[in-house]
Backbone as a ProteinNet text record, in pm:
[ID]
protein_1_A
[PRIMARY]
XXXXXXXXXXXXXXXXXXXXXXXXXXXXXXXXXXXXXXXXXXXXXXXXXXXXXXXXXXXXXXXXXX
[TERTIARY]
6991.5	7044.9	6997	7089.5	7056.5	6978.6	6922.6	6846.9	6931.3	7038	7138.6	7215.6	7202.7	7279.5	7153.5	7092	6967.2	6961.1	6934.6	6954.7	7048.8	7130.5	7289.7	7286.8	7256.6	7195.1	7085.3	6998.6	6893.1	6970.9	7036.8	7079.5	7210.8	7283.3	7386.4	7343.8	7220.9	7158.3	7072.2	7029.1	6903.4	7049.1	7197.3	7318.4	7330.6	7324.9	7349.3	7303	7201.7	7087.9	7048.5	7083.9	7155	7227.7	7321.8	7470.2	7426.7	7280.9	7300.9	7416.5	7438.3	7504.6	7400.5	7482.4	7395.1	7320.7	7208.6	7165.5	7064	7112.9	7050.8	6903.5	6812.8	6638.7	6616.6	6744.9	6713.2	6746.6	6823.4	6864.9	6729.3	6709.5	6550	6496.1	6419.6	6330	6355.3	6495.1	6530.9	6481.9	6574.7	6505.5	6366.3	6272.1	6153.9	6088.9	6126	6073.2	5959.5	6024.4	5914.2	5750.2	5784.7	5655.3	5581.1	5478.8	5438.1	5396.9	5327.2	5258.6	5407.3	5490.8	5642.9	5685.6	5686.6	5764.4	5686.3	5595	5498.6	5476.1	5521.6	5567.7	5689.9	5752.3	5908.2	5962.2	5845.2	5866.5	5839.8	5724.3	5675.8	5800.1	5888.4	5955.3	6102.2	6175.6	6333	6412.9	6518	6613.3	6552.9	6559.8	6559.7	6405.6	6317.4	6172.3	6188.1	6303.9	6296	6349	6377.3	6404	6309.2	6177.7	6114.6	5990.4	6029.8	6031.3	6093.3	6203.8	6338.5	6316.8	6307.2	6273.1	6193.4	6045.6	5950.3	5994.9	6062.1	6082.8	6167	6255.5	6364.6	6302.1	6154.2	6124.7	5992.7	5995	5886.8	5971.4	6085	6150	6240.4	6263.1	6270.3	6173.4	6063.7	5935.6	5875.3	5882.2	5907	5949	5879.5	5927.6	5957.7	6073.6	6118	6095.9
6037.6	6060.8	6199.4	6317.3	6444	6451.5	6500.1	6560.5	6506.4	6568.3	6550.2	6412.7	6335.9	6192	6168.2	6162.9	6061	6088.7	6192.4	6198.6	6188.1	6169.8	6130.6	5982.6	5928.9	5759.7	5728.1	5769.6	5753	5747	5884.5	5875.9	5764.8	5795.9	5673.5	5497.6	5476.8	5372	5375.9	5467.6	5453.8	5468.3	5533.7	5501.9	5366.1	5326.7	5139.9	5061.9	5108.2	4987.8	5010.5	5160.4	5193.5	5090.6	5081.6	5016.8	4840.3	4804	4624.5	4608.5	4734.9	4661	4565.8	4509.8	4465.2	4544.4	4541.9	4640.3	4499.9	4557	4456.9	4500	4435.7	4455.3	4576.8	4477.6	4565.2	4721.7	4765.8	4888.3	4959.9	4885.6	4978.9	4989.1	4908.7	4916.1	5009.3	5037	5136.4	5288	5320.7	5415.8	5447.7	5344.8	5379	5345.6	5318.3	5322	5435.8	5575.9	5628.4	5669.5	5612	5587.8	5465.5	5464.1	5298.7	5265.9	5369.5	5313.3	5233.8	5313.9	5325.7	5193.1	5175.1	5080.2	4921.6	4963.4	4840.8	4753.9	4862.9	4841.1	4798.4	4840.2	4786.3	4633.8	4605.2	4453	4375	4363	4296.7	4342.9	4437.9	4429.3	4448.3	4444.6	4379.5	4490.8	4492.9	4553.1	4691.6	4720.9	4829.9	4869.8	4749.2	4819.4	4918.5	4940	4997	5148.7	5199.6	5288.9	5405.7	5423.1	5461.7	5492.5	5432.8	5422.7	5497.9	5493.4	5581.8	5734.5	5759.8	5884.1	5956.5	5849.6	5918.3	5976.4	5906.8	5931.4	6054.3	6051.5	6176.3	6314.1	6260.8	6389.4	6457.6	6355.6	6357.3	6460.1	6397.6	6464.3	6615	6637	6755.5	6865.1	6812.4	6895.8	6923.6	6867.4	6867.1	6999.9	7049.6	7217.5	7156.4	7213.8	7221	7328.8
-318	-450.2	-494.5	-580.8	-581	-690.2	-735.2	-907.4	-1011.5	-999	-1103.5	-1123.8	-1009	-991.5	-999.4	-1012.2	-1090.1	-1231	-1316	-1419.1	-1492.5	-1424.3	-1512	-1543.7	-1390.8	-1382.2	-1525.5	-1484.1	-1635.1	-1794.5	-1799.3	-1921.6	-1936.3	-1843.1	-1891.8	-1938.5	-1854.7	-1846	-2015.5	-2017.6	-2156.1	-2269.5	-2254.4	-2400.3	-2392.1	-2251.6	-2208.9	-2309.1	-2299.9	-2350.6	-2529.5	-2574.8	-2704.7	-2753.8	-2696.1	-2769.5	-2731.1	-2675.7	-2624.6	-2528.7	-2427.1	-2314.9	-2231.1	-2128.3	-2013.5	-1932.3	-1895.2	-1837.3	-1694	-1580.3	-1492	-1484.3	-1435.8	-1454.1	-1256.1	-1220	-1114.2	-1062.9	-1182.6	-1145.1	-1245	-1342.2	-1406.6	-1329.8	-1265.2	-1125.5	-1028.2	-996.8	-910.7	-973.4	-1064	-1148.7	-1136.9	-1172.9	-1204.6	-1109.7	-978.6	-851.1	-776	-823.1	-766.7	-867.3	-982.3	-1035.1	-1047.1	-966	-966.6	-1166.4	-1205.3	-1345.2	-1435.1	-1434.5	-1518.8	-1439.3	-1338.5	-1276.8	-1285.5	-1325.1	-1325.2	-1469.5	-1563.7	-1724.3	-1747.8	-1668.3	-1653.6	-1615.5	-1590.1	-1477.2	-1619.3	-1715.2	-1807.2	-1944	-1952.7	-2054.3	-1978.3	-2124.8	-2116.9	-2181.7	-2185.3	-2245.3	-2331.8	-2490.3	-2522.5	-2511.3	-2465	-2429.8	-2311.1	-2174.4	-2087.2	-2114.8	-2257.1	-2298.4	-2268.5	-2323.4	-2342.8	-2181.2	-2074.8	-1989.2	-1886.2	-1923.4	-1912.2	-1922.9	-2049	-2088	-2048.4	-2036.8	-1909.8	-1819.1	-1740.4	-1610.4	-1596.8	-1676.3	-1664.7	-1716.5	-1851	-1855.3	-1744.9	-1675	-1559.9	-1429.3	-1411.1	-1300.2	-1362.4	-1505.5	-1536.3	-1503.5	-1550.4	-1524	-1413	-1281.2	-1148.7	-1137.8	-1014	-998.2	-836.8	-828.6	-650.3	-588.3
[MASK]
++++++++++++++++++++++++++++++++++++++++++++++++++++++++++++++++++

């Protein structure tokens, strides 16, 4: 998955969960897969708690220098 198809993934997922769509537990997990701490917070909460989670992560992999 490229930089950009992951962060597109994130954000579409964190408007998801904005509006009370469905959001499956297992695609959060995917997301927040390569951080164990984030991914491990993710397991114990639900829906708009995985927001903030979210945001981590995307502003984690912004800040990432390649």
């Amino acid at each position: 998955m490229t930089r950009t198809h992951y962060l597109t993934l994130i954000g579409e997922t964190i408007r998801a969960l904005q509006i009370d769509a469905p959001i499956s537990k297992g695609l959060v997990l995917i997301l927040l897969e390569p951080w164990p701490d984030l991914y491990r917070n993710a397991i114990t909460r639900e829906g708009a708690g995985w927001i903030n989670l979210l945001q981590a992560a995307a502003r984690i992999e912004l800040d990432r220098s390649d």
